[in-house]
N, C-alpha and C positions, 0 to 999 in steps of 0.2 A: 656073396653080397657084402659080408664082412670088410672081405678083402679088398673089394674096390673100393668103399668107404675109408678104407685105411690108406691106399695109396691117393687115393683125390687128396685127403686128409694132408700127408705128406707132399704134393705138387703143392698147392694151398701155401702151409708152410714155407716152403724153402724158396717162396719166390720172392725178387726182391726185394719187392716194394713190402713186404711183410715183412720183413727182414730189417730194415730200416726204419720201419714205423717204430719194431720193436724197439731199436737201439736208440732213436727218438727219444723215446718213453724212458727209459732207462736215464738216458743224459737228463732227461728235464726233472725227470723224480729228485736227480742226486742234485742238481742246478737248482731247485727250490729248497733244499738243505742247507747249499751255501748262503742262500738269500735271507733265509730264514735265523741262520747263524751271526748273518750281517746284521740284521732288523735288532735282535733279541739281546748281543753280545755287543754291540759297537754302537749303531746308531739309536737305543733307546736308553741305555744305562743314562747318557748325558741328560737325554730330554727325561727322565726321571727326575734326575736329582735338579732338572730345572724347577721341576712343577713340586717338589718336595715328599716325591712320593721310592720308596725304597725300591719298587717295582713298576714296572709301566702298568701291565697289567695287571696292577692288584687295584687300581685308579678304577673307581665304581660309584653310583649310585644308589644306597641302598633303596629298597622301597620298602623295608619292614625293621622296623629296630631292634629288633631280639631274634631275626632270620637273617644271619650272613648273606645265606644261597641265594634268596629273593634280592636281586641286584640287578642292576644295566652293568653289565662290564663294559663298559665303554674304554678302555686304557685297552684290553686286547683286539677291540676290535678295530683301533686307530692302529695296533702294530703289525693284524690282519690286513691291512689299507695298504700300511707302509712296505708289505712283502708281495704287496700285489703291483704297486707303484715299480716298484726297483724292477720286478720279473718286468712286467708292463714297455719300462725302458730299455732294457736289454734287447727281448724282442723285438723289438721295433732298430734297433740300430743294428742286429742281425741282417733283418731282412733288407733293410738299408742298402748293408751294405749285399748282400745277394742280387737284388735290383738293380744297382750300380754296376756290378761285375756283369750280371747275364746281359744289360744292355750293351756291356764295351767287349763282349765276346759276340754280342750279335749284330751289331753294326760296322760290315765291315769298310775299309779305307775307301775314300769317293773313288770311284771311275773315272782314270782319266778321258778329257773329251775328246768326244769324236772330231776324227781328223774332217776338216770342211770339206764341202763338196768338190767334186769334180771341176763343176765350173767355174768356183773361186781359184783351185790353184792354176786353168787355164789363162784364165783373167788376170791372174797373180804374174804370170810366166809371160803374158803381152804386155804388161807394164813395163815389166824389168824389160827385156826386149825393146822396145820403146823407148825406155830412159835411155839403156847404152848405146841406142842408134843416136839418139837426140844429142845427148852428152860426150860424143866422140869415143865410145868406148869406159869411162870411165862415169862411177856409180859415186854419186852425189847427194846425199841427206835422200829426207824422206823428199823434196818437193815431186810434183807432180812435173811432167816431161807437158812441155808444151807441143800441139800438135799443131801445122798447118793445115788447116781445112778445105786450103786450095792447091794443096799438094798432089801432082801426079802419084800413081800406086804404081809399078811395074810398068811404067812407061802407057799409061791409060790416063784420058780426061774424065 
């Protein structure tokens, strides 16, 4: 019983969508590091020393004056904001661009159209016929071949 347990366990595992999810996780873990790095090292030192404070998040509210602890951190939770904003944007221009790609992989070039019918290129082929009877032989712009409508056909009224 063990044993199948262990090999389910292992098919489970090693298939690939697990597999990927894993690697997933792994990227987005170390991809919120970076972001986080971004937030904390680059884009709040400035906005600190805007607002006059040595640290974004040392920026608080106390609610008790002789209790540090008893505070709104409010400074970390606007840097918490700002590392969810940046991830927020990435994402979204990720999948942007995944969307844009699986549509121009899945739509493929128009079909050229169908050749017309039968009838058309019959009627196409009595024109022309027609023209160069009318025209002596010799094929003259697009105009229409004038017919006689009191023309004998093969020697018949």
């Amino acid at each position: 019983m063990a044993l199948g347990w262990v090999k389910e366990f292992r098919e489970f595992a090693l298939r690939g969508n697990v597999i990927d999810l894993a690697v997933g996780v792994i990227i987005g873990t170390e991809f919120g590091k970076i972001v986080t790095s971004l937030v904390n090292d680059v884009l709040m030192p400035p906005l600190s020393a805007l607002l006059g404070a040595s640290y974004f998040t040392d920026l608080k509210i106390p609610l008790r004056s002789h209790d540090a602890a008893a505070a709104i951190r409010y400074g970390a939770f606007l840097q918490t904001v700002m590392n969810f904003l940046i991830i927020a944007v990435c994402i979204f221009a990720m999948v942007k661009a995944m969307n844009s790609l699986r549509r121009a992989m899945a739509s493929p070039s128009e079909p050229p159209p169908p050749p017309p019918p039968r009838s058309e290129q019959l009627l196409e082929e009595i024109r022309d016929l027609l023209r160069e009877r009318n025209d002596g032989g010799e094929k003259t712009g697009d105009a229409p071949a004038q017919i006689d409508a009191g023309a004998k056909i093969d020697g018949r009224d």
